[in-house]
Kinemage of the C-alpha trace (Angstrom):
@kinemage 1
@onewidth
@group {chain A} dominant
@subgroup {mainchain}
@vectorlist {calphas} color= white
{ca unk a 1} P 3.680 2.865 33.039
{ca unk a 2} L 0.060 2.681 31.328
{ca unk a 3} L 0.195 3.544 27.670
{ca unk a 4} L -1.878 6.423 26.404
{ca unk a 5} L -2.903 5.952 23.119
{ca unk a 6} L -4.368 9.025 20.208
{ca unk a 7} L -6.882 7.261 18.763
{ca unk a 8} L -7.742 8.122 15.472
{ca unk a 9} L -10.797 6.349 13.846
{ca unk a 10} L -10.548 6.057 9.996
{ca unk a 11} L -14.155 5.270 8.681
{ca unk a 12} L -12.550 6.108 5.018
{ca unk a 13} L -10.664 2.993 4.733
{ca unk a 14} L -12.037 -0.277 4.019
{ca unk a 15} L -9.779 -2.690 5.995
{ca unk a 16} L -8.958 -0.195 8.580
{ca unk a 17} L -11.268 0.174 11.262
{ca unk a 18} L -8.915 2.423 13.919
{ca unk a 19} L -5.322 2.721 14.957
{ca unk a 20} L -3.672 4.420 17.889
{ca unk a 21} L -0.215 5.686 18.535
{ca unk a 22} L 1.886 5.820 22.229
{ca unk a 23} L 4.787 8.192 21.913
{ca unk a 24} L 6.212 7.452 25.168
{ca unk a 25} L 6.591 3.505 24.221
{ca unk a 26} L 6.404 4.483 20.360
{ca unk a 27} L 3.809 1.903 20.063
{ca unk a 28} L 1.296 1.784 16.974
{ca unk a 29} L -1.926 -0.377 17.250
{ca unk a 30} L -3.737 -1.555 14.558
{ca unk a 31} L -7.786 -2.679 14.719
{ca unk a 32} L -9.162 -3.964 11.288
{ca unk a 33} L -12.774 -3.688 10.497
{ca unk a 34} L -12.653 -7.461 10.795
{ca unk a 35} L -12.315 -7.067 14.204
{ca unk a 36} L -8.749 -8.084 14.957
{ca unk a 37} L -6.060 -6.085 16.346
{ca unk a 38} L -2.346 -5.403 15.972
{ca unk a 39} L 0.573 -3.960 17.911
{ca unk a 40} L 3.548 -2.691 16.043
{ca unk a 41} L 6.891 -2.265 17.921
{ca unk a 42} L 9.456 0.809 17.588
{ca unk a 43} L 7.292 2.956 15.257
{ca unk a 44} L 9.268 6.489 14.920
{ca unk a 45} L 6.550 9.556 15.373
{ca unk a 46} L 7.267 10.569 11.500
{ca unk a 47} L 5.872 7.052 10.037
{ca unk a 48} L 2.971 7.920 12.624
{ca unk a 49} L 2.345 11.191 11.090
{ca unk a 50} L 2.427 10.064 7.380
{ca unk a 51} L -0.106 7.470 8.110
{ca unk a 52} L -2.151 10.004 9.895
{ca unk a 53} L -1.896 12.413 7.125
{ca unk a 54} L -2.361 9.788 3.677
{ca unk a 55} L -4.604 10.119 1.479
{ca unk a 56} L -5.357 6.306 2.063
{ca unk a 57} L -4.241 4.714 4.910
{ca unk a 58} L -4.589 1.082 3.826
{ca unk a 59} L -2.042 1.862 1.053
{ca unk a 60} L 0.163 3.465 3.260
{ca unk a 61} L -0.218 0.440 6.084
{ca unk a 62} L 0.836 -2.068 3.632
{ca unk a 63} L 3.637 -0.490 2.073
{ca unk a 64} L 5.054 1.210 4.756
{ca unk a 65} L 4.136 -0.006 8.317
{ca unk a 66} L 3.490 -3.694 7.605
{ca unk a 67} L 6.901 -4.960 6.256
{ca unk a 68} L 9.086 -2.696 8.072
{ca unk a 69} L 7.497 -3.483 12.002
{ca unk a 70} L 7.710 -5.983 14.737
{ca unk a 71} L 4.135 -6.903 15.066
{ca unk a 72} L 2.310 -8.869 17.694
{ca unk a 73} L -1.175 -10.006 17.547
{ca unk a 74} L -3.487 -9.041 20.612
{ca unk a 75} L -5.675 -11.110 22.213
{ca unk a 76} L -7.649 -8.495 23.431
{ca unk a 77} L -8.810 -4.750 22.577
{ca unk a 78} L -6.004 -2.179 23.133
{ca unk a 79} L -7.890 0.847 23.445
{ca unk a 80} L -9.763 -0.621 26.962
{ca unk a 81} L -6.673 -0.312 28.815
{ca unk a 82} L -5.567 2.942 28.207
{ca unk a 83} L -6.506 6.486 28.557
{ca unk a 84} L -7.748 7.516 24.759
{ca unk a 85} L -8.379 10.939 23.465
{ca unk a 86} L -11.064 9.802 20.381
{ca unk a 87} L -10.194 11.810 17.557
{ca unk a 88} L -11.316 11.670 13.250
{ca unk a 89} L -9.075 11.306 10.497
């Protein structure tokens, strides 16, 4: 089954370029304004939502997401193979 990712674009942050969120799969992905981009496994909707909703998502990324999440580097960009609905945070 294809993923479909919210995308939500966070032009706020300074290390944070975009990040996406697949209920279905409860996959989180992760682009960087460096250009590279992350999948993190098993992320419950509610960690989702406070990252959606903080003040500033970097802080909340590194304190919350990044230590606590099976991550996996992609090779390629996530959002080209799903079905996105674009959205601002």
């Amino acid at each position: 089954m294809k993923k479909q990712f919210r995308i939500v674009t966070t032009p706020d942050s300074g290390n944070i370029e975009k990040f996406g969120y697949d209920l279905a799969s409860k996959t989180l992905c992760v682009t960087f304004k460096g250009g590279a981009s992350y999948e993190y496994l098993n992320v419950p909707a509610e960690v989702v939502q406070g990252f959606f909703t903080a003040e500033s998502v970097g802080s909340y990324f590194s304190k919350v997401i990044r230590p606590a999440f099976e991550t996996k580097k992609l090779s390629a960009p996530w959002e080209t193979a799903t079905a996105d609905e674009e959205v601002s945070a």
